[in-house]
N, C-alpha and C positions, 0 to 999 in steps of 0.2 A: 458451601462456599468453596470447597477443594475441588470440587465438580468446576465450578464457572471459570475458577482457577486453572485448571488443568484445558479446559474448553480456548482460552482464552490465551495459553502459550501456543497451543497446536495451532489453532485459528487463524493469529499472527504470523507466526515462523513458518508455516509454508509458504511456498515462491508466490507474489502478486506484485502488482507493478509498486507498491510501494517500499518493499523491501528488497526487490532485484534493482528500480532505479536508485535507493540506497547503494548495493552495491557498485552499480556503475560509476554514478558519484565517486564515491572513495575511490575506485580504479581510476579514472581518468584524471581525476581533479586533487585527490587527499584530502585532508580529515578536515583542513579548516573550512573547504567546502561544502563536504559529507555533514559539516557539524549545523552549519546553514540549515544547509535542505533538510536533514532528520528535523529542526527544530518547526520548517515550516508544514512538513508530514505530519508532527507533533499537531501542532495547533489546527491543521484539516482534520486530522482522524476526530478533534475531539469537537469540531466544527459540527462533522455530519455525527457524533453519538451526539449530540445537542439535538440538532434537528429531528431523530430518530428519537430521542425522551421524548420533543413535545410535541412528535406525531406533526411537527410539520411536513416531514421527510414523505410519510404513510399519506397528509392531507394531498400532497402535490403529484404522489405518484398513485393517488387513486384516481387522477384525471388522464384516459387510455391514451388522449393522443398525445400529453408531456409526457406521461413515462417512455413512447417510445421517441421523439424527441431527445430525449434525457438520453434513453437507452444506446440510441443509434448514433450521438454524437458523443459520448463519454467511449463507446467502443469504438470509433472512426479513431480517435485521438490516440486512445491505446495500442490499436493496429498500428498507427503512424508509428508512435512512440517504438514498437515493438520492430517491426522492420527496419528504423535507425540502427537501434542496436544487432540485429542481424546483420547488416550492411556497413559494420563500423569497421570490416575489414582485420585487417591483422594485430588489432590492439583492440584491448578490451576498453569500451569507453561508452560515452555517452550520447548526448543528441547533437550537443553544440561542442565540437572539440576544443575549438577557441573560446570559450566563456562556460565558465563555471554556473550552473545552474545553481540558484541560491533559495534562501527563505520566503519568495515568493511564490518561484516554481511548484517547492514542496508543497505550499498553504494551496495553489490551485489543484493539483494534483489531486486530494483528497474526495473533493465534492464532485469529481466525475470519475471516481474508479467504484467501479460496481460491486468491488469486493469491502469494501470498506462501507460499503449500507447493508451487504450481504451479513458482513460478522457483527457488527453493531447493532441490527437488527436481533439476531439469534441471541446474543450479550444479554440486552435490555428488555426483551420481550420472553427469556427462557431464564433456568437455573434459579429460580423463586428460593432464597434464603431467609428474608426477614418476611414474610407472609402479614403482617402486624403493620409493617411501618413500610411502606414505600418509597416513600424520600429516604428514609435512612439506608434502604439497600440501594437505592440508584446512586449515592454519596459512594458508598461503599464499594460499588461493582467501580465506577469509574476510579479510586483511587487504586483496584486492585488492577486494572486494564492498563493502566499508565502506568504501575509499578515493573508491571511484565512486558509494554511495549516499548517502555525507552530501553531496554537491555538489548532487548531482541534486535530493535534497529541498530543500537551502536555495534552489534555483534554482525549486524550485515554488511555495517560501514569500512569494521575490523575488516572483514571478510575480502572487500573491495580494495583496501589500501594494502593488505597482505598482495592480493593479486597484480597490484602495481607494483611492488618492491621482488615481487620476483621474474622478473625479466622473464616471461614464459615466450617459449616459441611461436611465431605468426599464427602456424597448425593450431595451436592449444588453444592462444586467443582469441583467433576465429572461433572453434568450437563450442570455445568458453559464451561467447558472444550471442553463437547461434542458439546452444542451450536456455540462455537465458531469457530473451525474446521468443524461442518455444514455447516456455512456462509460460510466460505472461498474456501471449496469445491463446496457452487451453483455459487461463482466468478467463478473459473474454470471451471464449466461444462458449463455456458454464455457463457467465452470467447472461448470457444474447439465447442461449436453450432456453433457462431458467424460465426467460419471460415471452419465450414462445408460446 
């Protein structure tokens, strides 16, 4: 269990589009937006670990021409997503400067990031702790994934609205901006190898 645990903060808490567009959120927008969108990322993440328990996820992407489908258009979107932010210029910010991305955005966002069937799959399919009882450990890995992923996001959220309240230089911002649509684009270039 300290294994799936430990699997399961690291997993999380590296850069992927769900936790870097967290932090944009908060930077651009603040917390009562940030708090939106984590809740609509909340309810995707555990959208696609749903579909990944019942092997819908596995039934749909073992048909070669949707997974690339699937694959080709959840990374076109990411690319998009990810050059916005490269291109948000001298403030650290988001897609839409004038409108707060909200609980919706968040909830689509999930079922097309490739990293989030990536960890979910390794989650649910690895780290065999109850061997006895299945139901009981899938109960239990998700109450411990959601334990460790609301922290981690509100601490990206933190992260982004820290970055807002300190009036950083055009230079930094840009930087800040470019770094983080770098990460997000070597997720997608992983997950688009991945399934080469």
């Amino acid at each position: 269990m300290i294994e799936f645990a430990a699997a399961v903060f690291f997993l999380i808490i590296t850069p992927g589009p769900g936790v870097l567009s967290t932090a944009g959120v908060g930077s651009g927008f603040g917390y009562r937006a940030g708090l939106a969108y984590v809740a609509g990322l909340w309810a995707g993440n555990n959208l696609v670990a749903g579909l990944v328990i019942s092997g819908i996820a596995a039934a749909a992407l073992a048909l070669p021409w949707l997974r690339t489908v699937l694959l080709f258009g959840s990374a076109a979107y990411l690319l998009w997503l990810g050059v916005k932010i490269a291109f948000a210029g001298a403030r650290v910010a988001f897609i839409h400067p004038e409108r707060a991305p909200g609980f919706w955005n968040g909830l689509a966002l999930q079922p097309i990031n490739p990293k989030a069937y990536a960890v979910n799959t390794a989650f649910f399919s690895g780290f065999a702790f109850m061997p006895g009882s299945l139901v009981a450990e899938t109960a239990v890995k998700l109450l411990i994934m959601n334990a460790i992923w609301i922290p981690i996001h509100l601490a990206w959220l933190w992260a982004g609205v820290t970055l807002r309240r300190l009036d950083l230089a055009p230079g930094v911002q840009r930087t800040i901006n470019i770094g983080m649509a770098a990460a997000m684009l070597a997720v997608v270039a992983i997950a688009v190898a991945a399934q080469l």
